[in-house]
C-alpha positions as CSV (number, residue, x, y, z in Angstrom):
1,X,0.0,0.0,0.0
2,X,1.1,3.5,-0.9
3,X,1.8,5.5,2.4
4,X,-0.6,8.1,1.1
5,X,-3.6,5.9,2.4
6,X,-1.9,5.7,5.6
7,X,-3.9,4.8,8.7
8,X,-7.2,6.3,10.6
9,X,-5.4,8.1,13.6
10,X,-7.9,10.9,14.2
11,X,-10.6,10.2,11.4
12,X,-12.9,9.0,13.6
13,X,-16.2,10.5,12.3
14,X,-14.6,12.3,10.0
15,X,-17.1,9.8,7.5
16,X,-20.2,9.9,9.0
17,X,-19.7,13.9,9.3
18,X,-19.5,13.9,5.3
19,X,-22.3,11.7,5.0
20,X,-24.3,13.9,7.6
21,X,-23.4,17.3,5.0
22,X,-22.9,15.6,1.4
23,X,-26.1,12.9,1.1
24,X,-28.1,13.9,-1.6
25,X,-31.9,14.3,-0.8
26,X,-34.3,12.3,-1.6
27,X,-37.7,13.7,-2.7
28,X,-40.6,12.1,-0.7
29,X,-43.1,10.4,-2.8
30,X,-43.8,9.0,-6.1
31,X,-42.2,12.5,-8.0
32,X,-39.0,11.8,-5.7
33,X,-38.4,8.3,-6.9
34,X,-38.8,9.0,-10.8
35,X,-36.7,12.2,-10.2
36,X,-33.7,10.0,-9.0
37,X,-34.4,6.9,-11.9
38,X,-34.0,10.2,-14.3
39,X,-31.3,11.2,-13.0
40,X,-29.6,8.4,-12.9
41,X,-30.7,7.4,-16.7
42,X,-29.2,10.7,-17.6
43,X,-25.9,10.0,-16.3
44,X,-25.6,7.0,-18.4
45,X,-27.1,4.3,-16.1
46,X,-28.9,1.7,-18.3
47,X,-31.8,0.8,-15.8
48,X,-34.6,-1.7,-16.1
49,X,-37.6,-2.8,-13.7
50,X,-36.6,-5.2,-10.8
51,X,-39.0,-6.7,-8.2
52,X,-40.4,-5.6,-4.9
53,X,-40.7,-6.2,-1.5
54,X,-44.0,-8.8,-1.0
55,X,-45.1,-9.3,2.7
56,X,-42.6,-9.8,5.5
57,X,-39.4,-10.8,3.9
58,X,-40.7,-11.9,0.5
59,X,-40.6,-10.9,-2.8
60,X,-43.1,-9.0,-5.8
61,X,-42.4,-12.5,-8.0
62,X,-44.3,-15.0,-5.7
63,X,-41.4,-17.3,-6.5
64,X,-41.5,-19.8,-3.3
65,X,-38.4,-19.0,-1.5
66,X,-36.7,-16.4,-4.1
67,X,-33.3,-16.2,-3.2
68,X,-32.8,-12.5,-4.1
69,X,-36.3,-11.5,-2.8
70,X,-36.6,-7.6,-4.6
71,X,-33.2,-7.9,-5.8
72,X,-33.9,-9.3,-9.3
73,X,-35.4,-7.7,-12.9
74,X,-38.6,-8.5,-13.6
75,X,-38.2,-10.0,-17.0
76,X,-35.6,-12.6,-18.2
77,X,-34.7,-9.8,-20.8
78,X,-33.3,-7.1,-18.9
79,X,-29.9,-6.9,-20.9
80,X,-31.8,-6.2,-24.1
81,X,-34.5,-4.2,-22.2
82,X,-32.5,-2.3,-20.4
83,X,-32.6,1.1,-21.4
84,X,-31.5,5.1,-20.6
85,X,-34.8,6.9,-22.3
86,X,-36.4,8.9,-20.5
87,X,-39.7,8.1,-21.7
88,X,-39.5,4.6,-21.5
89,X,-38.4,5.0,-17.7
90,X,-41.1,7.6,-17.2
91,X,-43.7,4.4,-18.3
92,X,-42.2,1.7,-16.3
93,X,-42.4,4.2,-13.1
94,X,-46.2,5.1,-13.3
95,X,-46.8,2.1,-14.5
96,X,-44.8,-0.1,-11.9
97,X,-45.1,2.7,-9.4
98,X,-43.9,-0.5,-6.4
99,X,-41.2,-1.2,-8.5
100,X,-37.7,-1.4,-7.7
101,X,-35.1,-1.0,-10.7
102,X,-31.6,-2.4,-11.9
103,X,-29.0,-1.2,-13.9
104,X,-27.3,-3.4,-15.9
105,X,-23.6,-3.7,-16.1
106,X,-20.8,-4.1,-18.3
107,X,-22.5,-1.7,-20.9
108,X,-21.3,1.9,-19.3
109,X,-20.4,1.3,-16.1
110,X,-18.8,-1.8,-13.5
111,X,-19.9,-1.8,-10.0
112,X,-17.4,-2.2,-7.0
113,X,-19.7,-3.9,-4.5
114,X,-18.0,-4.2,-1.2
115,X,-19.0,-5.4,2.6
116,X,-20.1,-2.4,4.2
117,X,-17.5,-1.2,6.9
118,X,-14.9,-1.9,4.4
119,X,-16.7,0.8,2.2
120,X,-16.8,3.1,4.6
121,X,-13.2,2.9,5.6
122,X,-12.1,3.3,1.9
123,X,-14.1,6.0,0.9
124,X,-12.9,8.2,3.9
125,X,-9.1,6.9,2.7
126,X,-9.8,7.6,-1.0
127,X,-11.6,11.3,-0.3
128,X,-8.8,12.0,2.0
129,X,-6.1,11.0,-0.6
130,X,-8.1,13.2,-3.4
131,X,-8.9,10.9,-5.6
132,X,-11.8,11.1,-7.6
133,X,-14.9,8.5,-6.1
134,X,-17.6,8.8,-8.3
135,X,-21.1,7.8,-7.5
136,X,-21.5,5.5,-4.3
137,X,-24.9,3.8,-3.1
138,X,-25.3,2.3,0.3
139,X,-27.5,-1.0,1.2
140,X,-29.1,-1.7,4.2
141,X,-28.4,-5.5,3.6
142,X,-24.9,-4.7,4.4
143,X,-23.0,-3.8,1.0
144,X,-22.0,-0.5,-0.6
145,X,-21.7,0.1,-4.1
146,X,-18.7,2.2,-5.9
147,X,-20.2,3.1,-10.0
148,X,-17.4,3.0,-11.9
149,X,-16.5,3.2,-15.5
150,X,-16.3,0.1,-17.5
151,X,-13.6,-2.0,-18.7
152,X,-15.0,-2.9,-22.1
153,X,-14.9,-6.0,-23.5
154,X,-11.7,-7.4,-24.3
155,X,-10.3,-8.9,-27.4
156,X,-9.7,-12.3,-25.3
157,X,-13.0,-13.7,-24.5
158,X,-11.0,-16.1,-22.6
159,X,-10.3,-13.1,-19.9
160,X,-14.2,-12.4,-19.3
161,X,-16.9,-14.1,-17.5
162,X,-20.0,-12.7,-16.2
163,X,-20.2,-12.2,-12.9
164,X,-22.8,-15.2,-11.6
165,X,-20.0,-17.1,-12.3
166,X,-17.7,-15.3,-9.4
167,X,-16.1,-18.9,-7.8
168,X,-13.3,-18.8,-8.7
169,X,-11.2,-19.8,-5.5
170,X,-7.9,-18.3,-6.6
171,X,-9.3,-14.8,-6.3
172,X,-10.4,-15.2,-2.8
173,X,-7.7,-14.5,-0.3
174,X,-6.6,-11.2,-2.9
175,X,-9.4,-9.7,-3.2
176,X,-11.9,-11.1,-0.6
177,X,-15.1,-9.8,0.4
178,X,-15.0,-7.6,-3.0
179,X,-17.8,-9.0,-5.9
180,X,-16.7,-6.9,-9.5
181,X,-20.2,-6.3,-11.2
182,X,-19.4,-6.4,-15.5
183,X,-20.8,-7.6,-18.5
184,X,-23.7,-10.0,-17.7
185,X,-24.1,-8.3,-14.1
186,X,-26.5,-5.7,-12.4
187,X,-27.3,-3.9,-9.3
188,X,-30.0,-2.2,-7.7
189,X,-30.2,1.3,-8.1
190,X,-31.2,3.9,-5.7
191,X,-34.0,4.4,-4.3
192,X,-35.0,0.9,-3.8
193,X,-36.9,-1.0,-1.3
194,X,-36.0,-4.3,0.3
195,X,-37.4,-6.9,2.1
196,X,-38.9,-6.5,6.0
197,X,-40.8,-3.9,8.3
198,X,-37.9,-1.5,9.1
199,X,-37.6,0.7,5.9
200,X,-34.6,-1.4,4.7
201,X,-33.5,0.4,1.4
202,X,-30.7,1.1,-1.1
203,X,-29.5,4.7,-1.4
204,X,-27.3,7.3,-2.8
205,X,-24.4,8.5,-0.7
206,X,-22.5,10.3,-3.7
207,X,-25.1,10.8,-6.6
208,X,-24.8,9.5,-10.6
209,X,-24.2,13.4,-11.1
210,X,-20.2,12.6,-10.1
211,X,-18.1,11.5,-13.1
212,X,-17.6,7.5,-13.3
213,X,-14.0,7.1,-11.8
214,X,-12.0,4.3,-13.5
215,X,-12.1,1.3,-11.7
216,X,-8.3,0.7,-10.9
217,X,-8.1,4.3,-9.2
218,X,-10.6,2.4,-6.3
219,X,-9.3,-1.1,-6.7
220,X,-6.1,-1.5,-3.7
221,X,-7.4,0.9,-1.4
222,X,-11.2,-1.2,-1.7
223,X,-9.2,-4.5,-1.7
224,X,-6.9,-3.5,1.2
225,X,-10.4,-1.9,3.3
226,X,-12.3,-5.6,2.5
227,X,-9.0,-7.5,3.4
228,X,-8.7,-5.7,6.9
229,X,-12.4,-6.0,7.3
230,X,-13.0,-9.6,6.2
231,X,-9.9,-10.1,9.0
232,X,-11.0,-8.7,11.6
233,X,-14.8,-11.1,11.3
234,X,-15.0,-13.5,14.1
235,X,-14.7,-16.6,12.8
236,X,-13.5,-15.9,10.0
237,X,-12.6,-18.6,7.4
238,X,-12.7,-17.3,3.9
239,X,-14.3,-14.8,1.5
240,X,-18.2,-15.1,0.8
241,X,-17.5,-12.4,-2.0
242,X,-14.9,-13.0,-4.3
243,X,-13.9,-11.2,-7.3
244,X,-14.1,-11.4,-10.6
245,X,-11.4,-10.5,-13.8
């Protein structure tokens, strides 16, 4: 690690203090939630409907025991449908006004998706250092997102797989607790509901307005937050997360 992302000696709070003064608002209501899926179109974000939260902890598709209960798209073509118009989007959200929405990877942007904590640290190390963040969204299920350019698609298709496929054990101990979201990936985007009766949701920290950063600006200080954090788990005996090429 570069000495420049040295340690935390008097930062406490420093990161929830920039959260209290930098979190973008969120409009109340139905006009709120279509004001942010613009927004986000608008910065490039290809976004399609997902599911909802059913009752309790279950999900919009009735699917007994959904794995991903109001974390999956709606329709088995969300690559294709996936889409930045506005008046498309504008349809699906009166139209689906429940609904939560994706957006699809590997086609603009990658997602850094990273165990909570470890997000936290590395976003106070990374802001402190001066680098350049980009959008981040925060889940209450424990994960924080870092939107980040793409990598493309590379001449070897030998060097690509889509993320589903993250098993990989070599990856684990480098890079552990950290998923890469590409090409035949998504995410929820903010605002988004999930599952149970305390307001669990997915949310902006840093807005889609921030340029997309290139992933490898982000990549050791993330990996070096999730490999401290994964660490210090009780317990601990391997990555649940790993990463992807």
């Amino acid at each position: 690690m570069s000495a420049e992302f040295g340690g935390r000696t008097g930062r406490q709070g420093k990161l929830s203090q920039w959260l209290r003064g930098r979190r973008p608002k969120e409009t109340a209501g139905d006009g709120g939630r279509q004001t942010l899926l613009l927004a986000a179109a608008a910065a490039g974000l290809p976004l399609a409907p997902a599911a909802y939260p059913g009752t309790g902890y279950g999900c919009s598709c009735d699917r007994v025991g959904c794995p991903t209960p109001a974390r999956h798209p709606v329709s088995f073509a969300w690559q294709t449908q996936s889409t930045t118009d506005r008046s498309q989007i504008e349809r699906w959200a009166r139209h689906q006004p429940q609904a939560n929405f994706i957006t699809a990877t590997g086609m603009v942007h990658d997602v850094l998706d990273v165990p909570l904590e470890a997000g936290r640290e590395a976003m106070e190390r990374l802001l402190a250092a001066g680098i350049d963040v980009g959008p981040v969204a925060e889940s209450d299920d424990g994960r924080m997102l870092f939107f980040t350019s793409t990598r493309g698609t590379p001449e070897d298709e030998d060097e690509w797989w889509p993320c589903e496929l993250d098993c990989h054990p070599e990856t684990m101990d480098e890079h552990p607790g950290l998923r890469w979201h590409c090409r035949g990936s998504y995410v929820l985007v903010p605002p988004a509901r999930l599952p149970g009766d305390d307001g669990r949701a997915v949310r902006w920290l840093r807005g889609p307005e921030h340029p997309l950063p290139d992933p490898l600006s982000l990549l050791e200080v993330l990996t070096d937050a999730c490999a401290r954090h994964v660490g210090e788990e009780p317990g601990h005996v391997g990555s649940a997360w790993p990463m992807r090429h």
